[in-house]
C-alpha positions as CSV (number, residue, x, y, z in Angstrom):
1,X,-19.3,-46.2,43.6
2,X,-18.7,-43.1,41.3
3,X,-22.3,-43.1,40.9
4,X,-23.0,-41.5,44.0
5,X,-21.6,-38.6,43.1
6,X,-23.8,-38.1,40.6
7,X,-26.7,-38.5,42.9
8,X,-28.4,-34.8,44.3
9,X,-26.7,-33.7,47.3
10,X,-28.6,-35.0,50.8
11,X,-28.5,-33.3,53.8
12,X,-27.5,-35.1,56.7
13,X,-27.7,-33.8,60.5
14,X,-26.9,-35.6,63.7
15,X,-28.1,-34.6,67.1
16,X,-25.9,-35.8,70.1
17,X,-27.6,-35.2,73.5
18,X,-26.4,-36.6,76.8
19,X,-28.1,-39.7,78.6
20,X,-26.8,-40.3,81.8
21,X,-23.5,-42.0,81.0
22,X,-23.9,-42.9,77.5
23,X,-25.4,-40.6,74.5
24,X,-28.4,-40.3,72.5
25,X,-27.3,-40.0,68.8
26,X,-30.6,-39.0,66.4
27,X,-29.4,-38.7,62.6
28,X,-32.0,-37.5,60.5
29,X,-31.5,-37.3,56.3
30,X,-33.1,-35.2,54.0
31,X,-33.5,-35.3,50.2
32,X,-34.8,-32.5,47.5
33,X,-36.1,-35.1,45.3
34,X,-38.4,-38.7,45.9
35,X,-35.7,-41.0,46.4
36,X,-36.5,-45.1,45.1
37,X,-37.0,-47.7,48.6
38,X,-34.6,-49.6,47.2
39,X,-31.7,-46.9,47.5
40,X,-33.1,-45.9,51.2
41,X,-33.8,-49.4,52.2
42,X,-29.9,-49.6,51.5
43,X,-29.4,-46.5,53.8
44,X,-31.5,-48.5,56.3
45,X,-29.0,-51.0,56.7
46,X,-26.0,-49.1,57.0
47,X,-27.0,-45.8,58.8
48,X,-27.4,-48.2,61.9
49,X,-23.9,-49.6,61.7
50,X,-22.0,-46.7,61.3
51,X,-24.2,-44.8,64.2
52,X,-23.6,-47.3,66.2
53,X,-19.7,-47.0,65.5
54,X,-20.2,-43.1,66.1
55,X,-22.1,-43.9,69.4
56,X,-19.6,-45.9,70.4
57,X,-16.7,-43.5,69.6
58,X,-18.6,-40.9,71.5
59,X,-19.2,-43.1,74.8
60,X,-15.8,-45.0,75.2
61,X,-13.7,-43.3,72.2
62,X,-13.2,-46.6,70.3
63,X,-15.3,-47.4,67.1
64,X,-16.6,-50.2,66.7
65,X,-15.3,-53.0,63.9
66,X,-18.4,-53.0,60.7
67,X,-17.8,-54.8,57.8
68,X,-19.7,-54.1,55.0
69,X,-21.1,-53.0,51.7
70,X,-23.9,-51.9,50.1
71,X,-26.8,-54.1,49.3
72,X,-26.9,-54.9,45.3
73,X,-30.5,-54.2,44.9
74,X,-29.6,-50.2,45.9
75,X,-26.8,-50.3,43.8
76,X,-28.9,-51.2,40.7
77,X,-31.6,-48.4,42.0
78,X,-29.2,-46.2,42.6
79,X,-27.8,-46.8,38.8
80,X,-31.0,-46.6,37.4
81,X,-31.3,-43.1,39.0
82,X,-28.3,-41.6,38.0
83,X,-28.9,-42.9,34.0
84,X,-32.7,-42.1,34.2
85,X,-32.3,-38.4,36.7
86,X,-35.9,-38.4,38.1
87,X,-34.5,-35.6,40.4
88,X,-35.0,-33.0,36.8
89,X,-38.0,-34.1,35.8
């Protein structure tokens, strides 16, 4: 996944608030440049996994077991970025 590092840096913030006895996690991401649906629908499956692992840590101090990768449609996209770099033009 050395193409990622290619990508333009994204900001990424998380805001943990207490809820009673558990947490209220809020992650929001932000980019500098119009980034393809098909590399954030790929973010939209994962980010909820790993919060949810994060949550979990937070509330009870174990993470939870996620296995798994990145869709292949946002890896194409996100090679298509890198070789075409929209993010200049």
């Amino acid at each position: 996944m050395k193409e990622f590092a290619e990508l333009p840096e994204c900001l990424v913030t998380y805001d943990i608030d207490r809820a009673g006895e558990t947490v209220r996690l809020t992650m929001t991401e932000s980019h500098s440049w119009d980034v393809p649906d098909a590399i954030l629908a790929g973010g939209r499956s994962g980010w909820p996994a790993i919060l949810s692992s994060l949550k979990s840590v937070l509330e009870t101090g174990k993470a939870l077991s996620v296995k798994m990768g990145p869709p292949p449609e946002m890896m194409k996209a996100v090679a298509r970025a890198v070789a075409e770099k929209p993010w200049q033009k």
